[in-house]
N, CA and C atoms as an extended XYZ file, in Angstrom:
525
Properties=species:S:1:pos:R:3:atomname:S:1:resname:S:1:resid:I:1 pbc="F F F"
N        11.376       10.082      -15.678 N   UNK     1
C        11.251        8.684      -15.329 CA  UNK     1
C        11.326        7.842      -16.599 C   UNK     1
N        12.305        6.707      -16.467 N   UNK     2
C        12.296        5.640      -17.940 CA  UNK     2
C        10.536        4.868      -17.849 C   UNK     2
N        10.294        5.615      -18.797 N   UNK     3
C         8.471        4.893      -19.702 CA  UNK     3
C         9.070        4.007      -20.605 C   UNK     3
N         9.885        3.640      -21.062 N   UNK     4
C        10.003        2.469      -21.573 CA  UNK     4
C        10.292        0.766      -21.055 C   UNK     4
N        10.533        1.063      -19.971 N   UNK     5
C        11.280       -0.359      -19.680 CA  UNK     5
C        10.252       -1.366      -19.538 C   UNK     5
N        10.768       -2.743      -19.949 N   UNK     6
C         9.273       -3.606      -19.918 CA  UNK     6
C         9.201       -4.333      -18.536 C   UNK     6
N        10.326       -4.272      -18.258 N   UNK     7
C        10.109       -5.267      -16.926 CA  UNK     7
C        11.065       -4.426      -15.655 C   UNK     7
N        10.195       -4.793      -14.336 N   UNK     8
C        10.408       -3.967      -13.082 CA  UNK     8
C        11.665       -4.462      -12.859 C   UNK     8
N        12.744       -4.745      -12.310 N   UNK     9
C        13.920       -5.294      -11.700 CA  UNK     9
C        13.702       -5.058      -10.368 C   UNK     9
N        13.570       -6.412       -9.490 N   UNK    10
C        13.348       -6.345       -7.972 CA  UNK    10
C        14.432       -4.821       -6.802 C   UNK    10
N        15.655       -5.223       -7.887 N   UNK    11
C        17.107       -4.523       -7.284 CA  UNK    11
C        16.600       -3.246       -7.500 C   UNK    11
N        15.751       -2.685       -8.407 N   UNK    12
C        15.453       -1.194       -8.683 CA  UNK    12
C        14.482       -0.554       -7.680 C   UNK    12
N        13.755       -1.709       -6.633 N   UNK    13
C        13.110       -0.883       -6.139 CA  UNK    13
C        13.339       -1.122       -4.455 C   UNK    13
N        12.956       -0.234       -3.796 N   UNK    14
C        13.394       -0.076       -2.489 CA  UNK    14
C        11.885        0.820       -1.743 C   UNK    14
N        11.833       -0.046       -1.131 N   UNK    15
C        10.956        0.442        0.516 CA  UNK    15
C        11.546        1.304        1.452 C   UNK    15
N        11.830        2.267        2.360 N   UNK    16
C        12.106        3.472        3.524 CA  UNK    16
C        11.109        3.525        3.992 C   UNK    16
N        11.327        3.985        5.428 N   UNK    17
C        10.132        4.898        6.378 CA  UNK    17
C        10.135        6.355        5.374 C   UNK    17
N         8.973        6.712        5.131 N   UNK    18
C         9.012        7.961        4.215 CA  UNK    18
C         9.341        9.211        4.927 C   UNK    18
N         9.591       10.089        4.540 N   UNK    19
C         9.964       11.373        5.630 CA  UNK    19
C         9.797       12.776        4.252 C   UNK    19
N         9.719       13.878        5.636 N   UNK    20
C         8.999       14.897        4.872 CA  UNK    20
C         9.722       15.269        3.660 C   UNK    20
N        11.111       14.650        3.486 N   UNK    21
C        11.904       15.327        2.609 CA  UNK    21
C        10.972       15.205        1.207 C   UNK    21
N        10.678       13.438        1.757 N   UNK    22
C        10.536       13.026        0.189 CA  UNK    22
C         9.231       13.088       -0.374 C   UNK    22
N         8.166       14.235        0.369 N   UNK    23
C         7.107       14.665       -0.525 CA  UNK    23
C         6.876       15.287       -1.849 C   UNK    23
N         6.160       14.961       -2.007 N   UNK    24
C         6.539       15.910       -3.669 CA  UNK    24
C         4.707       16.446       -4.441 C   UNK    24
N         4.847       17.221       -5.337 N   UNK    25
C         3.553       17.890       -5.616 CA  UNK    25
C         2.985       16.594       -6.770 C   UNK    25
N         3.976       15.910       -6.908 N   UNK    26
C         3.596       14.074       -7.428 CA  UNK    26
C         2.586       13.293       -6.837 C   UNK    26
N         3.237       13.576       -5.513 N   UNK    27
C         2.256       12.372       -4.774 CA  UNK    27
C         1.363       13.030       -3.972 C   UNK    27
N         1.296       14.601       -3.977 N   UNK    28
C        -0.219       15.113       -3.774 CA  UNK    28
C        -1.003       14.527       -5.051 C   UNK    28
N        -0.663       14.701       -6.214 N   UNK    29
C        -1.471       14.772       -7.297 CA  UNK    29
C        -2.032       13.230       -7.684 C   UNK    29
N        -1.319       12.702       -6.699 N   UNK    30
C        -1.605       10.847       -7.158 CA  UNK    30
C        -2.897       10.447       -5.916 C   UNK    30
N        -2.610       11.635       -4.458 N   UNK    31
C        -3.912       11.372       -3.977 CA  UNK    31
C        -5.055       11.940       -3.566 C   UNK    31
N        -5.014       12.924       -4.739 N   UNK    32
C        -6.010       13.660       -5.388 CA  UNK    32
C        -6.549       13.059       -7.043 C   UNK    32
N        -6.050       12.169       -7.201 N   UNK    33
C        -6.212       11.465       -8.559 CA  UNK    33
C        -7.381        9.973       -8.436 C   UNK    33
N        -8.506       10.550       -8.548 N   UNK    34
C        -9.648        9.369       -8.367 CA  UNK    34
C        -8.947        8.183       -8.957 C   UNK    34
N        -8.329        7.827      -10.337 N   UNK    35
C        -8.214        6.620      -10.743 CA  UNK    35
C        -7.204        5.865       -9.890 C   UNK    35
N        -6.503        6.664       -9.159 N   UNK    36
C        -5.630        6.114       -8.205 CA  UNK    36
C        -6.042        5.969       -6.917 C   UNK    36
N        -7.139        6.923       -6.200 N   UNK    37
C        -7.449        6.154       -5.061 CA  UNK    37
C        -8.715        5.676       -4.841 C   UNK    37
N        -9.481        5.786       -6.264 N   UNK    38
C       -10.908        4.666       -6.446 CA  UNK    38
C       -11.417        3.615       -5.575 C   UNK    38
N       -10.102        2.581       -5.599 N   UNK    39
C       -10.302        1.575       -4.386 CA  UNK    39
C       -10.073        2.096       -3.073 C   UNK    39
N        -9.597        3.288       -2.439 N   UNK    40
C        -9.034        3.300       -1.147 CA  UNK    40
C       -10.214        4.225       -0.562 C   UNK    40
N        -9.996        4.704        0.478 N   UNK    41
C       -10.658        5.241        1.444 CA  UNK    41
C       -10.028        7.061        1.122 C   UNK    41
N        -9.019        7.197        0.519 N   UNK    42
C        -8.666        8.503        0.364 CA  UNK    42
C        -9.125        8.994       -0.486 C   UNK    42
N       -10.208        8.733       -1.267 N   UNK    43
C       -11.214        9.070       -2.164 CA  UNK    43
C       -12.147        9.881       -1.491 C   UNK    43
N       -11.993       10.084       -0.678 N   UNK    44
C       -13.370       10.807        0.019 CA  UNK    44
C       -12.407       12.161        0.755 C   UNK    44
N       -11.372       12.350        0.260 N   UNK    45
C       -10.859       13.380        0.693 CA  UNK    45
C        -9.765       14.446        0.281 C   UNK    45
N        -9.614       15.751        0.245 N   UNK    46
C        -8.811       16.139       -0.596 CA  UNK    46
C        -7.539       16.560        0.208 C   UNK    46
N        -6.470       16.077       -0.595 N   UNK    47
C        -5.072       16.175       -0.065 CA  UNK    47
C        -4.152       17.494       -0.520 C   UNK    47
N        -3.423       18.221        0.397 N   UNK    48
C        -2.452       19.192        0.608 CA  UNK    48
C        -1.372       19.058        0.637 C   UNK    48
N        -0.474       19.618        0.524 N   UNK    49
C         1.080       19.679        1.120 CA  UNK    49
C         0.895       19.601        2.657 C   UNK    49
N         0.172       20.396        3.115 N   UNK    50
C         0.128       20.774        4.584 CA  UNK    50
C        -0.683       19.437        5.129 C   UNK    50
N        -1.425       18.667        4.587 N   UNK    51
C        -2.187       18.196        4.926 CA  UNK    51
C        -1.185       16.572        5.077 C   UNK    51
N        -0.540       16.389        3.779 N   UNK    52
C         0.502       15.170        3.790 CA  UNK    52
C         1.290       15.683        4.576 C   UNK    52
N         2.524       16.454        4.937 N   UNK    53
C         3.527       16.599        5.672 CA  UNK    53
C         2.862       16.302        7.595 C   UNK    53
N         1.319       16.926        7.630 N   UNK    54
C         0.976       16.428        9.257 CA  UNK    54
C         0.997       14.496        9.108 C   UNK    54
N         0.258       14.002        8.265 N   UNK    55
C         0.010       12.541        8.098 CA  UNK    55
C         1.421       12.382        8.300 C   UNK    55
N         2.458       12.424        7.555 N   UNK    56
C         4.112       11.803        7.561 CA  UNK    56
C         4.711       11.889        8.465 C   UNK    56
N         4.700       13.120        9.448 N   UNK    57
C         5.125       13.109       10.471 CA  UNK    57
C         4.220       12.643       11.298 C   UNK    57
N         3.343       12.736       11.365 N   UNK    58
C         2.568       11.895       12.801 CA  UNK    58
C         2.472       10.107       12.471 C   UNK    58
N         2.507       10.160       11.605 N   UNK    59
C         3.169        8.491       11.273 CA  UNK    59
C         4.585        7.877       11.647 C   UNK    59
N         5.312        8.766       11.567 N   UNK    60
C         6.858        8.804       12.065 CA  UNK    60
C         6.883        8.437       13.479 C   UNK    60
N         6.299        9.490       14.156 N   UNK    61
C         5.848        9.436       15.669 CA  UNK    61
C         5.418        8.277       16.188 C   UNK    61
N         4.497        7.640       15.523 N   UNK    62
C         3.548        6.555       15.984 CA  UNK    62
C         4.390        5.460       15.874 C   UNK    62
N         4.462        4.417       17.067 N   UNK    63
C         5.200        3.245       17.530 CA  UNK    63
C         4.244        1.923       16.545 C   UNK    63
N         2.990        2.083       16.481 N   UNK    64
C         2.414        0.872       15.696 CA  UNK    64
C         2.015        1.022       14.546 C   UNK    64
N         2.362        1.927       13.703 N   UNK    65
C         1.997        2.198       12.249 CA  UNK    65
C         3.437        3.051       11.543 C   UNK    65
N         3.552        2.196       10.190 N   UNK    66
C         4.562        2.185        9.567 CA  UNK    66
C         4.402        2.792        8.333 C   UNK    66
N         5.272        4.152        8.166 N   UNK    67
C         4.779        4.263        6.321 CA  UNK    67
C         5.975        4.116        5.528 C   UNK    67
N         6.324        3.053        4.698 N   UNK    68
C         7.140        3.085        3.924 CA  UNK    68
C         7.021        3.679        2.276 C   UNK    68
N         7.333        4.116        1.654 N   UNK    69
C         7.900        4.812        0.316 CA  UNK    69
C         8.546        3.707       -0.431 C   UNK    69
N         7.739        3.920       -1.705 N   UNK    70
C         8.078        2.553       -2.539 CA  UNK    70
C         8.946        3.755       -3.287 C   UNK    70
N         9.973        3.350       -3.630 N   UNK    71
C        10.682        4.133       -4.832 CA  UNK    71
C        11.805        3.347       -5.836 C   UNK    71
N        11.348        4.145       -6.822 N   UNK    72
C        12.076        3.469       -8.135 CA  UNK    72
C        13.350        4.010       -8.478 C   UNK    72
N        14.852        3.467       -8.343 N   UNK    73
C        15.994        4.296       -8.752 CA  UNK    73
C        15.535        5.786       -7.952 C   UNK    73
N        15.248        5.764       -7.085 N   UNK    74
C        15.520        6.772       -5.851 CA  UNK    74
C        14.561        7.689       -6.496 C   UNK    74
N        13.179        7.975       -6.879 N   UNK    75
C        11.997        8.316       -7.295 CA  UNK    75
C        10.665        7.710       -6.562 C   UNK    75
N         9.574        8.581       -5.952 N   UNK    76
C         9.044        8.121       -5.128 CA  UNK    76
C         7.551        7.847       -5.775 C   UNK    76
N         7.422        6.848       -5.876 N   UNK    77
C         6.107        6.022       -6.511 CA  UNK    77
C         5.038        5.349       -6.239 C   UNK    77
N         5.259        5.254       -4.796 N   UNK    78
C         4.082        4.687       -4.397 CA  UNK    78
C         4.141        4.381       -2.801 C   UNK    78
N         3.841        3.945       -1.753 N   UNK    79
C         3.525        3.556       -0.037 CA  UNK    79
C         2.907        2.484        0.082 C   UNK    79
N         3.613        1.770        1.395 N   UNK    80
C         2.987        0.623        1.438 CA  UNK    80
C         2.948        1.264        2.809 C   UNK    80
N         2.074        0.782        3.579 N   UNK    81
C         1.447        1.175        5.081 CA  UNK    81
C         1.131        0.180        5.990 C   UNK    81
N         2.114       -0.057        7.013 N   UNK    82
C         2.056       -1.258        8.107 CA  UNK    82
C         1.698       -1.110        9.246 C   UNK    82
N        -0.041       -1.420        9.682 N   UNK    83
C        -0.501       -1.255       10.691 CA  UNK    83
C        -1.847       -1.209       10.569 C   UNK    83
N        -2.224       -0.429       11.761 N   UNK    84
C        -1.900       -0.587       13.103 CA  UNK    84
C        -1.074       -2.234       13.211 C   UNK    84
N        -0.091       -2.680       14.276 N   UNK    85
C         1.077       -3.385       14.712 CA  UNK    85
C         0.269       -3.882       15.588 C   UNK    85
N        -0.392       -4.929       16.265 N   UNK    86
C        -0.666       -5.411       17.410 CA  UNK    86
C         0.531       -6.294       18.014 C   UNK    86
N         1.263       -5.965       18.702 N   UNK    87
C         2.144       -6.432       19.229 CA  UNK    87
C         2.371       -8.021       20.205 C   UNK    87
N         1.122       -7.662       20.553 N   UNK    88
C         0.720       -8.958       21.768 CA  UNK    88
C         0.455      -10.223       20.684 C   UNK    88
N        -0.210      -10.082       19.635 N   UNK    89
C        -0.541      -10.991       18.379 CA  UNK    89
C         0.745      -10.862       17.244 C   UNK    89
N         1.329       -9.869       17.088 N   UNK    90
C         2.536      -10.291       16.099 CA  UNK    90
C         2.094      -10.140       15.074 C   UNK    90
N         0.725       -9.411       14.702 N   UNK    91
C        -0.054       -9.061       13.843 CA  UNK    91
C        -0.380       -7.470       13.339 C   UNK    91
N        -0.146       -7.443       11.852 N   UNK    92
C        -0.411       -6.121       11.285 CA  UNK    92
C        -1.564       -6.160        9.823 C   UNK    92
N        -1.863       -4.850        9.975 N   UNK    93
C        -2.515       -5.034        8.362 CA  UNK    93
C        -1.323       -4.353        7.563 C   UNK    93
N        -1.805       -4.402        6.198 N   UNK    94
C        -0.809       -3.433        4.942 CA  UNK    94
C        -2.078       -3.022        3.959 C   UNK    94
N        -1.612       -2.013        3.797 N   UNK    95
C        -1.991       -1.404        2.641 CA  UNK    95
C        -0.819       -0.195        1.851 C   UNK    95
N        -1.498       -0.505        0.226 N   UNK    96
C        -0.764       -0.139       -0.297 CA  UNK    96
C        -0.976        0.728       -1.529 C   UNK    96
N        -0.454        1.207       -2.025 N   UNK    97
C        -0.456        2.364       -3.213 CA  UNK    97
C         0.607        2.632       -4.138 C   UNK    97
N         0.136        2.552       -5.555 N   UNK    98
C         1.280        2.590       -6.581 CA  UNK    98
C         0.678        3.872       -6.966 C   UNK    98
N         1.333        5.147       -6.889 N   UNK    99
C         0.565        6.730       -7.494 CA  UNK    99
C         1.181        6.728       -8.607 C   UNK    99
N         2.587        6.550       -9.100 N   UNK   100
C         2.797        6.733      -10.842 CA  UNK   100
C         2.086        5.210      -11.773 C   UNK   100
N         0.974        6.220      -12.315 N   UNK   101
C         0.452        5.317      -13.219 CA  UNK   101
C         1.378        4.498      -13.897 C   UNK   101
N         2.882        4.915      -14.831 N   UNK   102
C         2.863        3.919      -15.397 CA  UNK   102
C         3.583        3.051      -14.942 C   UNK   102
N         3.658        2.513      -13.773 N   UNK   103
C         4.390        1.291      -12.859 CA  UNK   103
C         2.853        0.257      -12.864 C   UNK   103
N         1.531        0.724      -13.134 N   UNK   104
C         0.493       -0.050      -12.930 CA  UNK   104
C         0.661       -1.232      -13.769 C   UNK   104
N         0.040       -2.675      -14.063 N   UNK   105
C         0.224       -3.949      -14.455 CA  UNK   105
C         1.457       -4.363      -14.733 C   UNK   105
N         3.066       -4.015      -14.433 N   UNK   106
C         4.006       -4.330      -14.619 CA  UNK   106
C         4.830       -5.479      -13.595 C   UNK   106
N         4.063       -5.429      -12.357 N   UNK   107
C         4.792       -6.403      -11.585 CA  UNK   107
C         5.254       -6.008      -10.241 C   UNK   107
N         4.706       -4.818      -10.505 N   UNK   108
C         5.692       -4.083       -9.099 CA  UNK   108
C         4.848       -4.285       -7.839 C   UNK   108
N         3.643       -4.594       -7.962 N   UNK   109
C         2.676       -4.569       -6.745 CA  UNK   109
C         3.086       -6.041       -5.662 C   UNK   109
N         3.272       -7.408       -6.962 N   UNK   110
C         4.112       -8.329       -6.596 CA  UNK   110
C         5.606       -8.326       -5.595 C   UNK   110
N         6.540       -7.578       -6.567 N   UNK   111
C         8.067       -7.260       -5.948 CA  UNK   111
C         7.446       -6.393       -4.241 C   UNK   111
N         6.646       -5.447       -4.360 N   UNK   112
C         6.280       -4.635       -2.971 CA  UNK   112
C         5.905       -5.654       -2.084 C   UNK   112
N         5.064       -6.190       -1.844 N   UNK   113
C         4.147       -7.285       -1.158 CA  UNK   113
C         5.555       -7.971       -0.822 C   UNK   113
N         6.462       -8.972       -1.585 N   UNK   114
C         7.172       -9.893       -1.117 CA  UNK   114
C         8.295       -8.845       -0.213 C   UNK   114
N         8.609       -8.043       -0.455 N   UNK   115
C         9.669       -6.723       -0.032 CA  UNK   115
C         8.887       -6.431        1.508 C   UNK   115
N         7.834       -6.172        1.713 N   UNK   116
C         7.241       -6.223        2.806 CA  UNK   116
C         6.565       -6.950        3.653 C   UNK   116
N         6.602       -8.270        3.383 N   UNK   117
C         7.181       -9.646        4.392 CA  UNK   117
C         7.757       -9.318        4.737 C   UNK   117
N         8.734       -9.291        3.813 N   UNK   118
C        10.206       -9.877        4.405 CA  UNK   118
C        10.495       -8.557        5.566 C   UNK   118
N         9.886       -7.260        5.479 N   UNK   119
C        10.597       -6.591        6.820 CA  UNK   119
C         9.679       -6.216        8.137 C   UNK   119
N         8.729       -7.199        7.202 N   UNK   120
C         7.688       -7.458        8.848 CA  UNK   120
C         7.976       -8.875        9.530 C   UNK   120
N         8.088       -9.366        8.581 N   UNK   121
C         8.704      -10.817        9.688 CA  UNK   121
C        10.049      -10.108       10.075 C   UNK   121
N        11.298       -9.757        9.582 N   UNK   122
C        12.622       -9.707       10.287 CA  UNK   122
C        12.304       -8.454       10.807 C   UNK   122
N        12.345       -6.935       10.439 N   UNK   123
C        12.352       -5.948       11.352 CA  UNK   123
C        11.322       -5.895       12.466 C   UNK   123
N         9.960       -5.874       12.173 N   UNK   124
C         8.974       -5.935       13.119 CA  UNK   124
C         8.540       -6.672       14.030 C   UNK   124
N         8.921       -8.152       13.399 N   UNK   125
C         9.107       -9.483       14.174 CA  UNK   125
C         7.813      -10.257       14.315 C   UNK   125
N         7.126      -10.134       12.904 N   UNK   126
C         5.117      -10.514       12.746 CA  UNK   126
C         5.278      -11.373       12.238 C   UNK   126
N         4.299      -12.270       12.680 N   UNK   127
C         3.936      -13.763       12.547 CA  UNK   127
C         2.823      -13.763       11.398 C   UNK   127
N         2.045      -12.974       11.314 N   UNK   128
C         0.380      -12.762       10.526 CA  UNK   128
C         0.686      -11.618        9.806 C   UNK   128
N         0.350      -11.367        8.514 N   UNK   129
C         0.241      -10.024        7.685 CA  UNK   129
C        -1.716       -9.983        7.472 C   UNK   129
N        -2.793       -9.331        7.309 N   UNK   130
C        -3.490       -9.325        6.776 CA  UNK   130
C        -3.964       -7.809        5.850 C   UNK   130
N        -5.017       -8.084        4.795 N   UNK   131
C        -5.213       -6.794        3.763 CA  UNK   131
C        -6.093       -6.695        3.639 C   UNK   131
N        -7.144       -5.943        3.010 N   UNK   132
C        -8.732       -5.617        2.671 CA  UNK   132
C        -8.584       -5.015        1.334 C   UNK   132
N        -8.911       -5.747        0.866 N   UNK   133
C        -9.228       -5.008       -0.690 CA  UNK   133
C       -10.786       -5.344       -1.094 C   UNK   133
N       -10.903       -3.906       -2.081 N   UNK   134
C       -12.716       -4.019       -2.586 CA  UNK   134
C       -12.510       -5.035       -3.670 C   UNK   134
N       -13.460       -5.958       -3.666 N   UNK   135
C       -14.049       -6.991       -4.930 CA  UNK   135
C       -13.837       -6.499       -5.711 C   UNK   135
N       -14.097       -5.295       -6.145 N   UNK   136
C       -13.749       -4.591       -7.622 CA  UNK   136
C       -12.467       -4.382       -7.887 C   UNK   136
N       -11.075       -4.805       -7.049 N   UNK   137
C        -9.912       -3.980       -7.640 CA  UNK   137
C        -8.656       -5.235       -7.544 C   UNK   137
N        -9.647       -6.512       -8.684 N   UNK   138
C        -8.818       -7.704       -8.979 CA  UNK   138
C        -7.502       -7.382       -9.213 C   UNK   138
N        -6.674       -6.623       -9.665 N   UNK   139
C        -5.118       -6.601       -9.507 CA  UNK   139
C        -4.622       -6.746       -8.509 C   UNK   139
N        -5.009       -5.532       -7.144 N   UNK   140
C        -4.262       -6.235       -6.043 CA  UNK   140
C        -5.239       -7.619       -5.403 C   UNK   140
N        -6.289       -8.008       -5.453 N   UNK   141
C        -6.191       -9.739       -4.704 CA  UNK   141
C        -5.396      -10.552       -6.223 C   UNK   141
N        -5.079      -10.010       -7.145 N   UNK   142
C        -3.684      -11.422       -7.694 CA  UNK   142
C        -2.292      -10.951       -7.024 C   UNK   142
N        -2.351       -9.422       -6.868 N   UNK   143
C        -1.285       -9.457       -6.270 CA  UNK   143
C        -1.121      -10.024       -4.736 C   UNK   143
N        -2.019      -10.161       -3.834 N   UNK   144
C        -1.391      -10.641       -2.519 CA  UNK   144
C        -1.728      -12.318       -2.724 C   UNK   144
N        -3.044      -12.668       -3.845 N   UNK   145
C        -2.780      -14.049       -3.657 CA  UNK   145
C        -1.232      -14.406       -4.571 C   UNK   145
N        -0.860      -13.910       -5.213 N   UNK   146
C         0.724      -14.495       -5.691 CA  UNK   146
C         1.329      -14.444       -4.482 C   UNK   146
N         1.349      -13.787       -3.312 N   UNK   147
C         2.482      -13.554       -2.488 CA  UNK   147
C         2.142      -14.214       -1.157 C   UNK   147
N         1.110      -15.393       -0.881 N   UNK   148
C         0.750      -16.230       -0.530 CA  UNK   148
C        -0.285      -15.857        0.161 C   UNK   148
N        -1.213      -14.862        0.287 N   UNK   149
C        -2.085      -14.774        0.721 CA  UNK   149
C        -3.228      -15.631        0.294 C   UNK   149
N        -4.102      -15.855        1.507 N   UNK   150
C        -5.525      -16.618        1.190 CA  UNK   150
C        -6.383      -15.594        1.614 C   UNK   150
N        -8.165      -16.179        0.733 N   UNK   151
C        -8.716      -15.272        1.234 CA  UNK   151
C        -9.319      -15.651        2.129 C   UNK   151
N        -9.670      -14.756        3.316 N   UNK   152
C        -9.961      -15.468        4.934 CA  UNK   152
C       -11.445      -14.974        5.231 C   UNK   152
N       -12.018      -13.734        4.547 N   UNK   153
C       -13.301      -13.569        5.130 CA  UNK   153
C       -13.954      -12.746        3.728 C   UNK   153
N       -15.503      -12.364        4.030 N   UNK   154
C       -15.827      -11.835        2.635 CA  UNK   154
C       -17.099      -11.200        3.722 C   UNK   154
N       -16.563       -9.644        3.765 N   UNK   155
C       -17.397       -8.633        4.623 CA  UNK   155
C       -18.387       -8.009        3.153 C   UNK   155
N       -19.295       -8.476        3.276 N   UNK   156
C       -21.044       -8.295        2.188 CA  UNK   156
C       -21.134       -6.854        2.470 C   UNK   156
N       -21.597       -6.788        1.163 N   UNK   157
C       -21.956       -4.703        1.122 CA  UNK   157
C       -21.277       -4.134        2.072 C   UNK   157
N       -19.731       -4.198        2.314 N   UNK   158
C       -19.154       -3.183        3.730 CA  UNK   158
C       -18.938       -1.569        2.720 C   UNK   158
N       -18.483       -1.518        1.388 N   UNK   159
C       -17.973       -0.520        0.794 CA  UNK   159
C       -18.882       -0.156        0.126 C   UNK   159
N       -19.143        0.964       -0.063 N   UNK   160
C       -19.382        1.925       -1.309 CA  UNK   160
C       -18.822        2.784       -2.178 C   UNK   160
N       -19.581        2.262       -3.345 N   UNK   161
C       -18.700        2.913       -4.312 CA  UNK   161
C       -19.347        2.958       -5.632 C   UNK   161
N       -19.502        4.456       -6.340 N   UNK   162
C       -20.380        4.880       -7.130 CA  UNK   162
C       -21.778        4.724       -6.568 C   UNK   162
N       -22.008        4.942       -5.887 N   UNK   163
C       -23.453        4.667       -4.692 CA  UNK   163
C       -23.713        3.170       -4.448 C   UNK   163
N       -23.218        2.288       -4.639 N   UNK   164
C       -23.207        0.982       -5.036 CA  UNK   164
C       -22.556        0.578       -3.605 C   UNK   164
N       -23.582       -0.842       -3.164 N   UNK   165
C       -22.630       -1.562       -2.002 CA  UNK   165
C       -21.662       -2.614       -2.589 C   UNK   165
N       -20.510       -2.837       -2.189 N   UNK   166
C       -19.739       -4.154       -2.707 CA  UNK   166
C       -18.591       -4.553       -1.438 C   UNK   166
N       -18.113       -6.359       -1.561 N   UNK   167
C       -17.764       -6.644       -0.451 CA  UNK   167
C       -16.257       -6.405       -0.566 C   UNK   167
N       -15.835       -6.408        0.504 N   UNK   168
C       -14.589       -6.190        1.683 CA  UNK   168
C       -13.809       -7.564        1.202 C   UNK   168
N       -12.955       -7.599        0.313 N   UNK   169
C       -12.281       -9.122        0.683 CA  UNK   169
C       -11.219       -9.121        1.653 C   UNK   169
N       -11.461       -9.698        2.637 N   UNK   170
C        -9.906       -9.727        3.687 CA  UNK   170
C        -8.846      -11.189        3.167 C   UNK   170
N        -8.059      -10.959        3.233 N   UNK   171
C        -7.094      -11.899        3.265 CA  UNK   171
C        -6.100      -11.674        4.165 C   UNK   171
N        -5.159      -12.915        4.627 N   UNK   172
C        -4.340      -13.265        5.920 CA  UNK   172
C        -3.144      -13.686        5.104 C   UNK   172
N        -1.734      -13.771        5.350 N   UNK   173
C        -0.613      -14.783        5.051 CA  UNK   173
C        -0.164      -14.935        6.254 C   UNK   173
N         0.517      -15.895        6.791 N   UNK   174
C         1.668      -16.459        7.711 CA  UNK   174
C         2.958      -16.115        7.427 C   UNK   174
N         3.473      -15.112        8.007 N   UNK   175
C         4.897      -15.047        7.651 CA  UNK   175
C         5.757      -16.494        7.849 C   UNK   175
C-alpha cells in the first residue's frame, strides 16, 4: 500500500456491497485490533475468518442492511454499514470503519460519509441518514458534522468504556 501520499483523492476511493471474495486476514486483524474498534461495539468480541464470512453473507441476504467496503485503488480498508433501512420512514443509520491505520486523520472518513449520501439518497431512495458515535471518538463527530450532520440527541452514560460510563452522541442529516 502507498504510505506516502499526503492527500486521499476522492477518485481513489470506492464503496461495493462487500462479498466473501474480498475478506482478507487484514480485516480480521483490524477487528481484532482494540485501537481500531475502541469506539465500536466489536470490542467486546473476537473475530474469525469463519466468523466474518457468516456476518458477509448474511448481510448480503438481508433486504434492510447494507455492507459496503471502502477500498483504496482496489485494496480493502475499511466498511461503511447501512441500516437497519426503515423503509416506511426512508430512514437508515450508518456506521463506519477505517481498519488500515494509516488512512486515519487524512480525510478519508469525510470523502466516505459524502460517498454514502449520495447512494442512500439515489440507490436506496432515504430521506434521513442518522449515526451514534461515543463522546470520546471526536474525529468521527467532525467527520459527520463536515458532511452536514447535526447533533440531534445526547443519550447520558449509555456506553462503557474502560469501566467508565460516557454519552451516545446521535446525530441526523437530511438527504
Amino acid at each position: 500500500m502507498d504510505s506516502h501520499y499526503k492527500k486521499i483523492y476522492p477518485n481513489l476511493i470506492k464503496l461495493k456491497i462487500l462479498d466473501i471474495k474480498d475478506l482478507s486476514e487484514n480485516y480480521i486483524n483490524w477487528l481484532n485490533d482494540y485501537k481500531v474498534t475502541k469506539h465500536t461495539d466489536l470490542i467486546f468480541q473476537r473475530h474469525s475468518l469463519g466468523s466474518i464470512k457468516n456476518y458477509v453473507s448474511n448481510m448480503k441476504k438481508d433486504k434492510n442492511n447494507f455492507l459496503y467496503g471502502i477500498f483504496f485503488k482496489n485494496i480493502h480498508i475499511g466498511n461503511v454499514k447501512v441500516g437497519p433501512i426503515l423503509k416506511a420512514h426512508q430512514t437508515a443509520y450508518i456506521s463506519y470503519l477505517i481498519g488500515e491505520k494509516e488512512f486515519w486523520n487524512k480525510g478519508l472518513g469525510r470523502i466516505v460519509i459524502k460517498k454514502i449520501k449520495n447512494i442512500c439518497k439515489k440507490k436506496h431512495k432515504l430521506i434521513k441518514l442518522n449515526a451514534g458515535v461515543s463522546e470520546l471518538h471526536e474525529p468521527s463527530q467532525k467527520v459527520l458534522l463536515k458532511n452536514g450532520f447535526k447533533l440531534e440527541g445526547n443519550f447520558k452514560k449509555q456506553i462503557v468504556y474502560k469501566k467508565r460510563r460516557y454519552s451516545l452522541l446521535k446525530y441526523g442529516c437530511i438527504l
